[in-house]
FIVO-718230 format. One record per residue (C-alpha): residue in three letters; y, x, z. Coordinates in nm, 4 decimals, always signed. Example, Ala and Ser with C-alpha at 12.3 -4.5 7.8 and 13.67 -1.06 7.14 Angstrom:
<r><type>ALA</type><v>-0.4500</v><u>+1.2300</u><w>+0.7800</w></r>
<r><type>SER</type><v>-0.1060</v><u>+1.3670</u><w>+0.7140</w></r>
//
This chain:
<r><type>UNK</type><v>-1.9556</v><u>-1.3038</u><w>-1.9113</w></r>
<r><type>UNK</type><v>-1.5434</v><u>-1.3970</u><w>-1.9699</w></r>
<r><type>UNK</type><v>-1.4171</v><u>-1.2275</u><w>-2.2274</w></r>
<r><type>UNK</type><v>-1.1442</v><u>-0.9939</u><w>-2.1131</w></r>
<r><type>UNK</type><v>-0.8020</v><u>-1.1205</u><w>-2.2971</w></r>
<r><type>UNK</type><v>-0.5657</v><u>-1.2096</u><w>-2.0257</w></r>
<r><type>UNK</type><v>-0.4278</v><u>-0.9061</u><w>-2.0402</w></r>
<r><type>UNK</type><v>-0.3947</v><u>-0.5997</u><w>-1.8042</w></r>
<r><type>UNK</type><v>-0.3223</v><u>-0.6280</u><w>-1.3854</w></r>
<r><type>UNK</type><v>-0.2440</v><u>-0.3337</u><w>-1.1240</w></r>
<r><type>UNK</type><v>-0.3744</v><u>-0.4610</u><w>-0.7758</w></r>
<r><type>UNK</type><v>-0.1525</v><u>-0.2882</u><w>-0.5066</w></r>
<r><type>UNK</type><v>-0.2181</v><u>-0.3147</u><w>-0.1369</w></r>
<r><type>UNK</type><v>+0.0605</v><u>-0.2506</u><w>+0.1327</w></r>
<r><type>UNK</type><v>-0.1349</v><u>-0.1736</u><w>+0.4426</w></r>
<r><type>UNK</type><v>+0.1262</v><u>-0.1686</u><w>+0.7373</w></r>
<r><type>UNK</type><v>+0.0692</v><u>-0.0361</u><w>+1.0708</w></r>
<r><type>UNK</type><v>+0.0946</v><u>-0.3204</u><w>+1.3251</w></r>
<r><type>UNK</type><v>-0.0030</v><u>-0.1331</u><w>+1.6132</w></r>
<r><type>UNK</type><v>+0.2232</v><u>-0.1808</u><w>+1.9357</w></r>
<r><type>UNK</type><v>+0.4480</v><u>+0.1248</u><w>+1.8466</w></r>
<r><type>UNK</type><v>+0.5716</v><u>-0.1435</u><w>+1.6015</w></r>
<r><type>UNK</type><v>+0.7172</v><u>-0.3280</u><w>+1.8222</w></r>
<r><type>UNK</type><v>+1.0555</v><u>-0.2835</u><w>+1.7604</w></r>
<r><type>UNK</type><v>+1.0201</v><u>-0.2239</u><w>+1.4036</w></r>
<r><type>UNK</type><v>+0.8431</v><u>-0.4875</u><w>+1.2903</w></r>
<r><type>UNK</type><v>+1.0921</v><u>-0.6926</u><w>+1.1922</w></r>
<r><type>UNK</type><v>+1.2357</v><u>-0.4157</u><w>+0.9770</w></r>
<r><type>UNK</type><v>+0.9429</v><u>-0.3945</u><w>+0.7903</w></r>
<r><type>UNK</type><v>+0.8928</v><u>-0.7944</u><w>+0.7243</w></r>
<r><type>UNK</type><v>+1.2730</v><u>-0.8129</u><w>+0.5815</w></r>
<r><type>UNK</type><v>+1.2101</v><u>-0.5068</u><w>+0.3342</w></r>
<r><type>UNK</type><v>+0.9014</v><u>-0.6862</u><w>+0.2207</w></r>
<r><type>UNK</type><v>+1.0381</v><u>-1.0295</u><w>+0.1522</w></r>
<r><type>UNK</type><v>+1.2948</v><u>-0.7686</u><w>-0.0463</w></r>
<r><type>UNK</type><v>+1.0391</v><u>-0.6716</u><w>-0.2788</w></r>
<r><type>UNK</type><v>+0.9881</v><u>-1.0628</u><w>-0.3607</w></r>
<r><type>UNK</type><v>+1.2839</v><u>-1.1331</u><w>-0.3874</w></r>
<r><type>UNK</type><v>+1.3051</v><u>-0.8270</u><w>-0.6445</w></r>
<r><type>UNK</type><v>+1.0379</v><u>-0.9297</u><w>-0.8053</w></r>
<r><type>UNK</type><v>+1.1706</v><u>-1.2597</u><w>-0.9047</w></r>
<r><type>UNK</type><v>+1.3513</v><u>-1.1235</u><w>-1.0765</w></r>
<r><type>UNK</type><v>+1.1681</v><u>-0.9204</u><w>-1.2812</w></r>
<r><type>UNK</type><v>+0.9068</v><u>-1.1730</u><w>-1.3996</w></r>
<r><type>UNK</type><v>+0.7654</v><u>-0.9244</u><w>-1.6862</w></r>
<r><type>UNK</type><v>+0.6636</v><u>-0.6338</u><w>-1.4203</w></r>
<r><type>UNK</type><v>+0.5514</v><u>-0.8951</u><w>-1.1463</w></r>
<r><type>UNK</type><v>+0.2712</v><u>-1.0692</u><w>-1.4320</w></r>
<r><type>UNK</type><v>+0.1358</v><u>-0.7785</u><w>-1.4194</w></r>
<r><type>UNK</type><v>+0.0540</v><u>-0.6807</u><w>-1.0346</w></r>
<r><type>UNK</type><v>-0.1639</v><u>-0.8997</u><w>-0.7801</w></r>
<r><type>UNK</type><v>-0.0405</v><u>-0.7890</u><w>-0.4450</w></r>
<r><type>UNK</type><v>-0.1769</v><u>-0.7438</u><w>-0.1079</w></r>
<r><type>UNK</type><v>-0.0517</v><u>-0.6953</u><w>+0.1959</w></r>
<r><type>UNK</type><v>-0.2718</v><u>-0.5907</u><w>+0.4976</w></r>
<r><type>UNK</type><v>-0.1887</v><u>-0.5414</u><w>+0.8824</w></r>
<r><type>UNK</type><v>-0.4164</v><u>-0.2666</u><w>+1.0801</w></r>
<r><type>UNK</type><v>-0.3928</v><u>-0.2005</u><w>+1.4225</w></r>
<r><type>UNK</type><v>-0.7717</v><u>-0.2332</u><w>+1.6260</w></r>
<r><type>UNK</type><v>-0.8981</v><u>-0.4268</u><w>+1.3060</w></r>
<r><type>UNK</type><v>-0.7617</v><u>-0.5409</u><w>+0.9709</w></r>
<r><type>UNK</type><v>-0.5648</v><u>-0.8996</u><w>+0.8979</w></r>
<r><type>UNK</type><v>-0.4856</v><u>-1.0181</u><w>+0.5537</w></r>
<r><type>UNK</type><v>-0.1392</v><u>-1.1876</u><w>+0.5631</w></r>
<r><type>UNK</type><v>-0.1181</v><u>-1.1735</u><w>+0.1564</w></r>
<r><type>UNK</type><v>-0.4284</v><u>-1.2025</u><w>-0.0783</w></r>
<r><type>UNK</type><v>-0.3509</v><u>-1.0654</u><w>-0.3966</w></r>
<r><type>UNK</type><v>-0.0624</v><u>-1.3151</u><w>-0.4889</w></r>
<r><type>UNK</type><v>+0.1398</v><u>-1.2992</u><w>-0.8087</w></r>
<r><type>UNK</type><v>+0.4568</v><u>-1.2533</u><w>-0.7205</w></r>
<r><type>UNK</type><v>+0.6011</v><u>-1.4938</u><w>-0.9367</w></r>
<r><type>UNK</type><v>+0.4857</v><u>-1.7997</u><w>-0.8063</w></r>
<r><type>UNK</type><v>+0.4206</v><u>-1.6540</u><w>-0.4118</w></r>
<r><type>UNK</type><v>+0.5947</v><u>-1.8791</u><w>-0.0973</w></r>
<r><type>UNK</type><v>+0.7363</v><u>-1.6879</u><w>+0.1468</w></r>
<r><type>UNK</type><v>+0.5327</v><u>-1.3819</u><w>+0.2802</w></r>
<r><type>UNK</type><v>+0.3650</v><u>-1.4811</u><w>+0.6029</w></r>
<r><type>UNK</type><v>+0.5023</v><u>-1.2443</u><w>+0.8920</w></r>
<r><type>UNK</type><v>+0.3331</v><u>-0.9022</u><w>+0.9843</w></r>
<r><type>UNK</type><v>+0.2745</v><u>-0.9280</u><w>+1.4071</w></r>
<r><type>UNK</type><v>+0.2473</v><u>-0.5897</u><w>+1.6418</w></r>
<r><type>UNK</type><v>-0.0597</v><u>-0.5855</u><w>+1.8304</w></r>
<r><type>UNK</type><v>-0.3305</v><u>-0.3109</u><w>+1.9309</w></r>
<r><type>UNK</type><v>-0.4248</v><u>+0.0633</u><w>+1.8665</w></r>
<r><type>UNK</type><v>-0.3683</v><u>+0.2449</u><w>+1.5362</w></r>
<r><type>UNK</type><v>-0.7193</v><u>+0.2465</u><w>+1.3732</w></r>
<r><type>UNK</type><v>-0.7086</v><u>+0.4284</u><w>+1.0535</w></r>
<r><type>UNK</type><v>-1.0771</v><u>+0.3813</u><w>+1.0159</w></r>
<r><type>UNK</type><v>-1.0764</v><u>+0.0261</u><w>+1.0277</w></r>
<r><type>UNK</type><v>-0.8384</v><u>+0.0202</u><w>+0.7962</w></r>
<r><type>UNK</type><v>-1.0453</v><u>+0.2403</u><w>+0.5733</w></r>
<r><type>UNK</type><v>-1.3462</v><u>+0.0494</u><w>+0.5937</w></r>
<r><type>UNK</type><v>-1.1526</v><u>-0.2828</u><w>+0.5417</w></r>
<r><type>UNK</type><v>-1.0604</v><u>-0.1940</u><w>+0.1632</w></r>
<r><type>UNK</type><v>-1.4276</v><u>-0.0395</u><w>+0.1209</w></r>
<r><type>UNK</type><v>-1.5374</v><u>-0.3816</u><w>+0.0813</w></r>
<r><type>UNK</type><v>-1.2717</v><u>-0.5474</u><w>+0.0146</w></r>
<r><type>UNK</type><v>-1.1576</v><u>-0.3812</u><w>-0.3416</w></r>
<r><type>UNK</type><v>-1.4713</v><u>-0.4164</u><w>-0.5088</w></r>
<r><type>UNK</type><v>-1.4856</v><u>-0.7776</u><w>-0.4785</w></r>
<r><type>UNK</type><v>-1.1184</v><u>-0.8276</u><w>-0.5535</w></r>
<r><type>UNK</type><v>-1.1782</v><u>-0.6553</u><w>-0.8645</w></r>
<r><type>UNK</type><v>-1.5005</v><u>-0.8123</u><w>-0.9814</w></r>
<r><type>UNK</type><v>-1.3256</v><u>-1.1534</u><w>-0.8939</w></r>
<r><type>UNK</type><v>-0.9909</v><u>-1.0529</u><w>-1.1514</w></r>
<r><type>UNK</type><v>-1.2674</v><u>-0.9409</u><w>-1.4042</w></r>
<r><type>UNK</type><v>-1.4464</v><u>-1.3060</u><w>-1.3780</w></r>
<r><type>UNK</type><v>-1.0779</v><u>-1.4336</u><w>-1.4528</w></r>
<r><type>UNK</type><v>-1.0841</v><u>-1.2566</u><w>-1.7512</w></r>
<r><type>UNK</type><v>-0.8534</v><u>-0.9709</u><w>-1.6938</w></r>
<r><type>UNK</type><v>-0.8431</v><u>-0.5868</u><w>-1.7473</w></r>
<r><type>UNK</type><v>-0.7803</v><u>-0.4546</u><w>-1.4193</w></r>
<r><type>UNK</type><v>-0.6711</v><u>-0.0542</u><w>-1.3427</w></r>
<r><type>UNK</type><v>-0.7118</v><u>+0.1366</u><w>-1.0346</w></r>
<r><type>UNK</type><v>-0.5230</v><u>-0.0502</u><w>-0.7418</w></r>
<r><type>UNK</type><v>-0.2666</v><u>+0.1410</u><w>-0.5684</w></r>
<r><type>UNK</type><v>-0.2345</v><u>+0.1475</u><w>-0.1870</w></r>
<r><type>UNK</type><v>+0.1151</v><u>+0.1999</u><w>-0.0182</w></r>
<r><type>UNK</type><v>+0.0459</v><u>+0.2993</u><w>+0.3845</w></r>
<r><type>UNK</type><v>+0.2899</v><u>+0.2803</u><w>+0.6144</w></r>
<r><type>UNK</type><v>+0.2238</v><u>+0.4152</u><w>+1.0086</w></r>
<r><type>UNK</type><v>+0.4712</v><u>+0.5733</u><w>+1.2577</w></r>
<r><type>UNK</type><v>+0.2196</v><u>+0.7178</u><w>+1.4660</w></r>
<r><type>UNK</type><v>-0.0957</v><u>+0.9057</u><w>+1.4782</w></r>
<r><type>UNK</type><v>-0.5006</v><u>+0.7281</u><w>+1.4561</w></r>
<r><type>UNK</type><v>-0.7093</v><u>+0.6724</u><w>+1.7580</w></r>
<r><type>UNK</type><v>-0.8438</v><u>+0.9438</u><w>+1.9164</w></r>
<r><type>UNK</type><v>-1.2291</v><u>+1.0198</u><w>+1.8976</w></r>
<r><type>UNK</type><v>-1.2504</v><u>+0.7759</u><w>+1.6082</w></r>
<r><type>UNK</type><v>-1.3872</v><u>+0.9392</u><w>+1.2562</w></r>
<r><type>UNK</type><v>-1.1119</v><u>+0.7936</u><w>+1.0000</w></r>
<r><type>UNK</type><v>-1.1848</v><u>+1.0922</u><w>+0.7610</w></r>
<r><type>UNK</type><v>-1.5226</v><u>+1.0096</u><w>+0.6591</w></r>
<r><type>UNK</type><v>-1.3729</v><u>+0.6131</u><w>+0.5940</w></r>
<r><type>UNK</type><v>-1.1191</v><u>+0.7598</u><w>+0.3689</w></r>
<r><type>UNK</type><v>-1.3454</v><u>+0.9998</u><w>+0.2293</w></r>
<r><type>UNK</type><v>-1.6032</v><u>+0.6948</u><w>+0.1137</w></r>
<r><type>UNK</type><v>-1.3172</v><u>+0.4786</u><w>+0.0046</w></r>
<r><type>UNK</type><v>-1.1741</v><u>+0.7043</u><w>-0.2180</w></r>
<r><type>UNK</type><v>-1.5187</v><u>+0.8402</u><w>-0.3534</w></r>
<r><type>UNK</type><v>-1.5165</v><u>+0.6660</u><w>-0.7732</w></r>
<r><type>UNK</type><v>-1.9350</v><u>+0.7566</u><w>-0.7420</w></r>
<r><type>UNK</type><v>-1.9330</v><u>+0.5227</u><w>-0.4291</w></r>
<r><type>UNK</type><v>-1.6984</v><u>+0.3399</u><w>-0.4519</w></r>
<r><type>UNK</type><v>-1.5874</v><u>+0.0403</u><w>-0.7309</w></r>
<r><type>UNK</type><v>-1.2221</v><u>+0.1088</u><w>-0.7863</w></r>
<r><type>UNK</type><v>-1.1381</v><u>+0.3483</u><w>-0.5289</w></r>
<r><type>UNK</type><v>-0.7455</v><u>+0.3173</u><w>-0.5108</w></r>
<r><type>UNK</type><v>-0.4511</v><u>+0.5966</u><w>-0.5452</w></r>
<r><type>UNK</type><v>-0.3357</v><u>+0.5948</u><w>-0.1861</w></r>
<r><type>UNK</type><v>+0.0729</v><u>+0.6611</u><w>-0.1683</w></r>
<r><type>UNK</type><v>+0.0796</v><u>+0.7832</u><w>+0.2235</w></r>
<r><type>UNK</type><v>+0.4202</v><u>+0.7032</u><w>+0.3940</w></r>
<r><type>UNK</type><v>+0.4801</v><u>+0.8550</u><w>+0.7743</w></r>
<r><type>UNK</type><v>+0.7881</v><u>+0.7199</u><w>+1.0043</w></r>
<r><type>UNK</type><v>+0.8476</v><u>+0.8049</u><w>+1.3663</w></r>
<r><type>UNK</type><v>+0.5346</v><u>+1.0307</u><w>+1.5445</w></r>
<r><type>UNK</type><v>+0.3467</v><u>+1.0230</u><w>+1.2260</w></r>
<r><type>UNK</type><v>+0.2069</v><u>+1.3406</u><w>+1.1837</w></r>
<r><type>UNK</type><v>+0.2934</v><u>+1.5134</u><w>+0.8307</w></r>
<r><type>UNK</type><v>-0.0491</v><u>+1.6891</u><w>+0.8206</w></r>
<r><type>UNK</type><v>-0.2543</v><u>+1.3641</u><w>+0.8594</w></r>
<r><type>UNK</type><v>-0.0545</v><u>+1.1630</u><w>+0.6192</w></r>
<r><type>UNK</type><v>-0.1053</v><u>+1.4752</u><w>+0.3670</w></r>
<r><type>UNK</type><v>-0.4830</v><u>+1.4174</u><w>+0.4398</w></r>
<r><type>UNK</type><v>-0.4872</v><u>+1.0094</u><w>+0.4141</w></r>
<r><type>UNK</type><v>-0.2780</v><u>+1.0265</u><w>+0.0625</w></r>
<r><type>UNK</type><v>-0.4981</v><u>+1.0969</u><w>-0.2693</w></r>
<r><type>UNK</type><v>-0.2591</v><u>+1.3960</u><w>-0.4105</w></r>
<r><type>UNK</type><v>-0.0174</v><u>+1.5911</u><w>-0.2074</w></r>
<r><type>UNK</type><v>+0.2660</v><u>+1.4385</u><w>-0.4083</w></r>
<r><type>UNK</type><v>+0.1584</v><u>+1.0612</u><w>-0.2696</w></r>
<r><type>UNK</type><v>+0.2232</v><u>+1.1775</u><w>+0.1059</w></r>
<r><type>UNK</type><v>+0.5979</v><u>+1.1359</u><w>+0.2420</w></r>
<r><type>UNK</type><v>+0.7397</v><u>+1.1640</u><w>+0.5599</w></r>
<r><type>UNK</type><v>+1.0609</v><u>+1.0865</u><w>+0.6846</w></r>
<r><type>UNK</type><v>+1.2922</v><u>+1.3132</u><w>+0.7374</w></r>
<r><type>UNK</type><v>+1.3840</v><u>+1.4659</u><w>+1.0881</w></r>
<r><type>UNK</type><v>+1.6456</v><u>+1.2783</u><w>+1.2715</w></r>
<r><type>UNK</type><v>+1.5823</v><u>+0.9730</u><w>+1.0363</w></r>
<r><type>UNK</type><v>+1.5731</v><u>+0.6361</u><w>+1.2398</w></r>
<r><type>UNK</type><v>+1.2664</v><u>+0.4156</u><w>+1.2067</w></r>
<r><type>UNK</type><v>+1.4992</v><u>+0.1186</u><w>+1.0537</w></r>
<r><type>UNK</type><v>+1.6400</v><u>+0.2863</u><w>+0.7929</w></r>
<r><type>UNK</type><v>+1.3186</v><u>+0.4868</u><w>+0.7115</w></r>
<r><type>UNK</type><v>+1.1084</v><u>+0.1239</u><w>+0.6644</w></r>
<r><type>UNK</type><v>+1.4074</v><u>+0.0414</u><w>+0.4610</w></r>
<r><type>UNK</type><v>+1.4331</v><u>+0.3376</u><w>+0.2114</w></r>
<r><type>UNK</type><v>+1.0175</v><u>+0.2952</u><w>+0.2397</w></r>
<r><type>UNK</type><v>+1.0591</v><u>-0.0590</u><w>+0.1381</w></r>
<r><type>UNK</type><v>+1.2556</v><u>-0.0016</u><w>-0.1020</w></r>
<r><type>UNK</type><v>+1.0957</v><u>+0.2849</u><w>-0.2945</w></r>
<r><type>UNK</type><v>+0.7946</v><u>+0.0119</u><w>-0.2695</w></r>
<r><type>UNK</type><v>+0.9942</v><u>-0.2043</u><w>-0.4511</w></r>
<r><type>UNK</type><v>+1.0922</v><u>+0.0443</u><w>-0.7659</w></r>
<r><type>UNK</type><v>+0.7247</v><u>+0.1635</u><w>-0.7455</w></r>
<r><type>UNK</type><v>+0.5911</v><u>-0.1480</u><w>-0.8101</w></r>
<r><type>UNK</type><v>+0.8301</v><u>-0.2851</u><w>-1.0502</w></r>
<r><type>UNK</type><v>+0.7917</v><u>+0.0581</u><w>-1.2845</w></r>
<r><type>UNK</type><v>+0.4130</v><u>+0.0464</u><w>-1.2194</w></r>
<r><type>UNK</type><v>+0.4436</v><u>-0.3254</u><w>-1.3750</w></r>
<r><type>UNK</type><v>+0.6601</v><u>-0.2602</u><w>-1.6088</w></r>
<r><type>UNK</type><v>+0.4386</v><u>+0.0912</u><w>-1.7822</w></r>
<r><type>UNK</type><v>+0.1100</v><u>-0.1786</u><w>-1.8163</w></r>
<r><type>UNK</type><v>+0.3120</v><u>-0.3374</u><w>-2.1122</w></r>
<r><type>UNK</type><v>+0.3341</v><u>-0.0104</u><w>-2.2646</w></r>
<r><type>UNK</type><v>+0.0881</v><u>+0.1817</u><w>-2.5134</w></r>
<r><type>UNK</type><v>+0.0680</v><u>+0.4418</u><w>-2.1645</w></r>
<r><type>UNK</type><v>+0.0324</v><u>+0.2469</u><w>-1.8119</w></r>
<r><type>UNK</type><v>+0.0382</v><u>+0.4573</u><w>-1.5778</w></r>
<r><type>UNK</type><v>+0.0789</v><u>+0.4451</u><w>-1.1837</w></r>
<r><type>UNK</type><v>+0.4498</v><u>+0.5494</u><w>-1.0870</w></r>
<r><type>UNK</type><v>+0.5308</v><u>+0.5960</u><w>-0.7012</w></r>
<r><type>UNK</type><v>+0.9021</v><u>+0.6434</u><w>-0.6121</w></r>
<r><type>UNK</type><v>+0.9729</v><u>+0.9040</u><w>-0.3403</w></r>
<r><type>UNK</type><v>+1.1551</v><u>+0.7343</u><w>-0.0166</w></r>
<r><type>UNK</type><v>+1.4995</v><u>+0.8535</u><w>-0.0281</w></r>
<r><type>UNK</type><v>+1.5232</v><u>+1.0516</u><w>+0.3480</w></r>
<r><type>UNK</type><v>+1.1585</v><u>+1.1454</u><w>+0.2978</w></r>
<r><type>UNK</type><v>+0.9767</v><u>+1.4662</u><w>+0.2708</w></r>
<r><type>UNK</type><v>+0.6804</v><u>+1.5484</u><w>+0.0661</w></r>
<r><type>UNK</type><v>+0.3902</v><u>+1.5852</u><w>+0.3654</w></r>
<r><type>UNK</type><v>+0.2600</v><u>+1.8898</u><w>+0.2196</w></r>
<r><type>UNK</type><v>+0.6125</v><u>+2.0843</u><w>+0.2096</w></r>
<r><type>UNK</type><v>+0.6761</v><u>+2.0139</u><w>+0.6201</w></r>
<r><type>UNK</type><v>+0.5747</v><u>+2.3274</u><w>+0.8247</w></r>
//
């Protein structure tokens, strides 16, 4: 067994909707994330202590980023619009895949807290398709190892009850506002990423780390819309 003294790391995993509804929006999304590097350059303290993620869904999951520290990452291969909007494979995609990202940090030696996921969708899951019970197993700590926070972020047709269902506590589900435009909303949403992860990184070198998620500026909590 490694001994555990390289010190403490927050896994966080964008998952970004790259459905079709995208289209026009996916380019938005792409610049606010090569933001967040850019950001994180520059805070080289926070960064050492996340591993990032970043994960397209649509009919099935792709992994364009594998848990990269940010310090030393190349540019951020592009997210691409293509399929449906399946919330369940999404789901299902992080029930295996966080367990063995975390036993393979703990082989490295490190002390790893609960990851954090940040979703993003501007529209509503596939019909007929049972993403509840996915969500329900993934965020299940009896079932499953390191079932994440999930922060829940709604643009466009999202609908504010779902994305209050998908998030882990009401105050992790946003929408945006009415009247918002999708560009702006991915870029307040991208940015809010950016603080998030940055103050996450920054409370693991203190006696109390905690998880801290930055409302979207625009956005609504999801449990307040009626």
């Amino acid at each position: 067994m490694v001994e555990s003294n390289r010190g403490h790391l927050l896994p966080i995993y964008v998952l970004a909707d790259e459905s079709g509804s995208m289209m026009n929006h996916i380019d938005d999304l792409n610049d606010g994330l090569r933001s967040l590097h850019q950001a994180l350059l520059g805070e080289p303290m926070a960064a050492a202590k996340v591993r990032l993620s970043v994960l397209g869904f649509s009919d099935d999951v792709i992994e364009r980023v594998h848990l990269v520290d940010l310090r030393s990452a190349n540019e951020f291969p592009l997210l691409r619009t293509r399929g449906m909007t399946s919330y369940a494979a999404a789901f299902e995609d992080l029930i295996t895949r966080i367990p063995v990202d975390i036993a393979g940090l703990k082989a490295e030696g490190y002390q790893v807290h609960r990851p954090a996921v940040f979703f993003l969708t501007d529209g509503v899951p596939n019909m007929g398709e049972d993403w509840y019970d996915a969500r329900r197993r993934l965020t299940d700590r009896t079932l499953t190892l390191g079932a994440p926070n999930i922060i829940a972020c709604g643009i466009s047709d999202a609908d504010a009850e779902i994305i209050s269902q998908v998030a882990t506590q009401p105050e992790f589900g946003f929408v945006a506002n009415e009247g918002v435009d999708v560009g702006p909303a991915i870029a307040k949403f991208c940015t809010a990423l950016t603080k998030s992860v940055i103050a996450s990184g920054r409370s693991l070198t203190s006696a109390s780390p905690q998880l801290v998620v930055d409302k979207p500026e625009n956005f609504t909590l999801a449990i307040d819309v009626i």
